[in-house]
N, C-alpha and C positions, 0 to 999 in steps of 0.2 A: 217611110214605112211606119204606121203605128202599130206598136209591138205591146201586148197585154204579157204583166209577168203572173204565173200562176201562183205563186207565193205571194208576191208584192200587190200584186192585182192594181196597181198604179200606173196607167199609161205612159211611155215616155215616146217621145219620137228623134230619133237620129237623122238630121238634116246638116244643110253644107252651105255654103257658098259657093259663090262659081270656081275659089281659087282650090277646093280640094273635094269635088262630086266625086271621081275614082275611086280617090282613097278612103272617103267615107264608106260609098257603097262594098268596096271591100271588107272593111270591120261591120258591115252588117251580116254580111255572109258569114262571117267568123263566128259574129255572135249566136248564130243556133246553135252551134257548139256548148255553150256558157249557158244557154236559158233556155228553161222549157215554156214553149208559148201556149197558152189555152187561147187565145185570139188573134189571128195575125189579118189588117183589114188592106187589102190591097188598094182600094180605093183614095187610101191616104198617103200618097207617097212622099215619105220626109226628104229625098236628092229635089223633089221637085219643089217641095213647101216654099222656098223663097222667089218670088221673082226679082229681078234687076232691070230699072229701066234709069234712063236719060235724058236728063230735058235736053230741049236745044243750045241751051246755053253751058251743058255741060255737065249738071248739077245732078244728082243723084238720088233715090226713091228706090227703095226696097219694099214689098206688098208679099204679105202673107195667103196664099192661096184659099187655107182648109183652118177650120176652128179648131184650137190648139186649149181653149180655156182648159185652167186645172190640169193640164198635164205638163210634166216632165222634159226640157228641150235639149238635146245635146248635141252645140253647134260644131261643126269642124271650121276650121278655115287656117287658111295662113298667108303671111306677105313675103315672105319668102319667095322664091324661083317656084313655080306653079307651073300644072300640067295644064291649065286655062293661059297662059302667059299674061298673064294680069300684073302688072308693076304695083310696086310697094305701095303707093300712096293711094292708088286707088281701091286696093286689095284692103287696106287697113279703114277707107271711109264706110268700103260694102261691109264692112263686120259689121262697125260701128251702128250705119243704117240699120244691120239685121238681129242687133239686139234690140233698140229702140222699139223695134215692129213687133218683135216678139212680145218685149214687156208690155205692148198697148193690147198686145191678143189676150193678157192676162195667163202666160205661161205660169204653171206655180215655179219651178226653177229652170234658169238657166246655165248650162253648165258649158263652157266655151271649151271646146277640144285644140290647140294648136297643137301639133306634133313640134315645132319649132316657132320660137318664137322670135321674129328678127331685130325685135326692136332692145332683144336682150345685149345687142352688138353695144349698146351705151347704156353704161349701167353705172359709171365713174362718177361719184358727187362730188368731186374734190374740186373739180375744174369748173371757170366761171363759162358755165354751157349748161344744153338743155340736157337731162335724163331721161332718154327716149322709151328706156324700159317703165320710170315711173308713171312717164307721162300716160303710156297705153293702159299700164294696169287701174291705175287711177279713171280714165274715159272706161273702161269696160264696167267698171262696179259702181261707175257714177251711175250709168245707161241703165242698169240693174243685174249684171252677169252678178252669178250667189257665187260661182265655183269656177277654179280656171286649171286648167290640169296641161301639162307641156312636157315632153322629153327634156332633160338635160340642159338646163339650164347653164349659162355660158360661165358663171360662176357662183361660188357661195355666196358673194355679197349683195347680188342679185336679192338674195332673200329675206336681206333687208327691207327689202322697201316692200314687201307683202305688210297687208292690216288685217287679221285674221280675224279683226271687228267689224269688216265688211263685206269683206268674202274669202272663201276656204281656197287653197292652192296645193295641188300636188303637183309637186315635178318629181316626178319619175324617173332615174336613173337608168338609162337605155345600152349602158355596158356592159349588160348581162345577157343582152338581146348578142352582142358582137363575141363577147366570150364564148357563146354557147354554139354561135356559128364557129368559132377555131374548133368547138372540141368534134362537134359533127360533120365537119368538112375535111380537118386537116389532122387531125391526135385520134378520132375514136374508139383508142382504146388506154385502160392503166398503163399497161405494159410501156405503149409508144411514150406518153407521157413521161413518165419515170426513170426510161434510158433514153428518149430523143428528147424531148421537150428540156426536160429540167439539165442536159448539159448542152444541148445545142440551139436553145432561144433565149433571147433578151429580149425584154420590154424598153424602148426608151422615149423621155419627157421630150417635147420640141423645144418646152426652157423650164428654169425654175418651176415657174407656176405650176406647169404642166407637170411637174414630178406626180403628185397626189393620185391623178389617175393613172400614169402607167405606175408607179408602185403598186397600184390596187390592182392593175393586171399581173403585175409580178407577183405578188401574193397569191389570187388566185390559182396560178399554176407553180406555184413552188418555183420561177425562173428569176434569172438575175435583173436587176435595174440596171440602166442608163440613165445618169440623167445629162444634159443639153443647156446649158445656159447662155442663154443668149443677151447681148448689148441691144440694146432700141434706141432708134431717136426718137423719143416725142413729137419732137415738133413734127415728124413727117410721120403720117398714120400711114401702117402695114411696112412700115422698113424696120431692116435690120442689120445690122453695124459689124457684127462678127459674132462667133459661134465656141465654147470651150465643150468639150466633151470628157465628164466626167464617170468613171465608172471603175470596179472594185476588182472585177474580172477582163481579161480581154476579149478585144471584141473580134478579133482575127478568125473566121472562117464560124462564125456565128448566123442562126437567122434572127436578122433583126425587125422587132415590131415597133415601129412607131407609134404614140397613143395620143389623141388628142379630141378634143369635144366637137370643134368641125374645122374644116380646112376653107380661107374664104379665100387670099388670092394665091396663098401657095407659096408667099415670099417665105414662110419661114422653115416650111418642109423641106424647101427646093435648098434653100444653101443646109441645113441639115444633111440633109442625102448627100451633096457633095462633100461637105465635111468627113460625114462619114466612109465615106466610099475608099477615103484615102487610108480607111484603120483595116480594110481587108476581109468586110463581112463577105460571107455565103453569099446573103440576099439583103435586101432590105423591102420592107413591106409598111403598109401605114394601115392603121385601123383608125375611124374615127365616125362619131356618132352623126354630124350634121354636114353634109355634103353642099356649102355654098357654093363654091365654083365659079366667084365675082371673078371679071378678066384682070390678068390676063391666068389664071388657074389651069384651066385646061391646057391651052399650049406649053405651061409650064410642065402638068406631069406628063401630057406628051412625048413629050422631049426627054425626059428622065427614064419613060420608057422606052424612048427609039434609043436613047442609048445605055441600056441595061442596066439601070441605076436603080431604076422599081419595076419593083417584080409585082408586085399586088397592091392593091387598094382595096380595102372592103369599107362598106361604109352602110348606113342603115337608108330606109325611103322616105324620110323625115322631112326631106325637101328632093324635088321632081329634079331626080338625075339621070332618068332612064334613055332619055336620047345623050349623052356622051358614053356610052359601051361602046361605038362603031370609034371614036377619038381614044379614047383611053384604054390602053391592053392592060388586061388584068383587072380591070375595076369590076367587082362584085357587093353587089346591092342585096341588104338583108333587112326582111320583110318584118315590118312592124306593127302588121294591122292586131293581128292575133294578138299582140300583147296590149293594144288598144281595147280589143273585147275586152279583155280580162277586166281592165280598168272600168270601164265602163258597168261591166256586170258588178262589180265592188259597190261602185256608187250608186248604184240604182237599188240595190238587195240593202245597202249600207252594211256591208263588212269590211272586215280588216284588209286591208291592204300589205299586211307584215310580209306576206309572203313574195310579193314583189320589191319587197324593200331590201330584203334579205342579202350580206355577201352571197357572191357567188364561191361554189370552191369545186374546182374540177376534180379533182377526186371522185370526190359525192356526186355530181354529176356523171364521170362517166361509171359508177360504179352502179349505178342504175338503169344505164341503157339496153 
């Protein structure tokens, strides 16, 4: 869809790869909300703008349909679990292929949209191995991406390896997207907040690390921490050795929130829950921004659910989780496109972004519903 802004008057077109056409074409929908159009040309459709083709021997070719010179391109894609079912590596060459083609159309900028970014899973410079987060950001701004904007990035130190000398990055913090689903789903009012919430929820970390954001959720709502510390072995990636539960209040007949950035196979949630299940909460629930779901995940909270250990899952659409609702009781999915416009109309208009950056504080939130 080539989209005229009446202000900007600078063409941009919002196009996809094969691994997220849905959820692009959903933030476009959104985005007539956010901009007022003086021109919209149907004939240029940006879901369709890339094609993907195949040689015989395997090899791979992306071709730009429609003349894009001089305007503005914002790709979506991700290698993530996709609603194309496209694997990782091939998901990551078609990017790759579909900036190359852009830059040779003479896009004036490209501006890569991932909602998740998978290769943020290796971000550790310490260990003699490869940095699969630098490796990617490094190939996108070599290719010519200017701008790379992502949910939640898996950690801070991730943000190291950005070179603000060769192209601009927002990552956008998406637990304000999940806070604001608790406050209009499950609190929406002061009242409930201030006599349920703040004596009968806790927020808790899945370990150390993870303190930082559920603090940041316990703050938000005026509730208590938990935190979870957990033992790892190294040498085996996704184990975990044993669990201490640390916290200030008890947790006996509380509802508990679990908080974490994404869930991949479940190993540390699952002995958590069990852990905790032995201190006598209410419930236990887990919020978390990036729904991986690497196996064996699913039959893990399965099982947590068949046997009343989790009550909820909510989780954001960041990565394509909508066929396990019939598997997982309780799993609810909070929609992300809308807060993609938003971004999107920032960079394109070039304003502040402050407002998305902002704490959340439920309060002020529900004091304006």
């Amino acid at each position: 869809m080539l989209i005229i802004d009446t202000v900007r008057m600078n063409p941009f077109i919002v196009c996809s790869t094969r691994s997220t056409r849905n959820y692009a074409s959903s933030v476009i929908d959104c985005l007539s909300k956010y901009l007022s159009f003086s021109k919209i040309a149907p004939q240029i459709n940006g879901l369709d703008l890339l094609n993907t083709d195949r040689f015989a021997d395997g090899e791979m070719e992306v071709s730009v349909s429609s003349s894009i010179r001089g305007r503005d391109v914002i790709l979506f894609s991700s290698s993530a679990r996709n609603e194309a079912g496209i694997n990782v590596e091939e998901a990551k060459i078609e990017l790759y292929h579909a900036v190359d083609a852009l830059v040779r159309c003479q896009a004036a900028r490209i501006i890569i949209f991932e909602p998740f970014i998978s290769s943020s899973r290796s971000d550790r410079t310490t260990r003699r191995s490869s940095v699969g987060l630098w490796v990617h950001l490094k190939t996108l701004s070599s290719l010519g991406a200017c701008h790379i904007v992502t949910f939640q990035l898996h950690s801070d130190k991730s943000k190291t390896m950005l070179d603000p000398a060769f192209y601009a990055m927002d990552d956008i913090p998406a637990l304000n997207l999940l806070k604001k689903y608790l406050c209009d789903t499950y609190i929406k009012t002061i009242d409930k907040l201030e006599n349920d919430v703040r004596n009968n929820w806790a927020f808790c970390s899945v370990d150390a690390g993870g303190e930082k954001l559920a603090r940041n959720f316990a703050n938000s709502f005026g509730a208590p921490l938990v935190v979870a510390h957990k033992q790892r072995d190294y040498s085996k990636p996704n184990s975990v050795e044993s669990i201490n539960i640390l916290s200030a209040d008890p947790v006996e007949g509380k509802s508990l929130w679990i908080v974490d950035d994404m869930i991949d196979t479940a190993s540390s949630v699952e002995k958590l829950i069990r852990a905790l299940s032995h201190l006598k909460p209410k419930e236990i629930n887990i919020v978390s921004v990036h729904s991986l779901f690497s196996s064996p995940a699913v039959e893990k909270l399965e099982a947590l659910s068949k046997e009343g250990l989790l009550n909820r899952l909510i989780v954001t659409d960041t990565v394509c989780c909508i066929n396990y609702k019939q598997n997982i009781k309780g799993l609810e999915i909070v929609n992300s496109c809308e807060l993609a416009a938003q971004i999107i109309k920032a960079i394109i208009n070039n304003e502040s972004m402050s407002n998305l950056l902002k704490p959340f504080n439920a309060d002020e939130y529900l004091s304006t519903k």
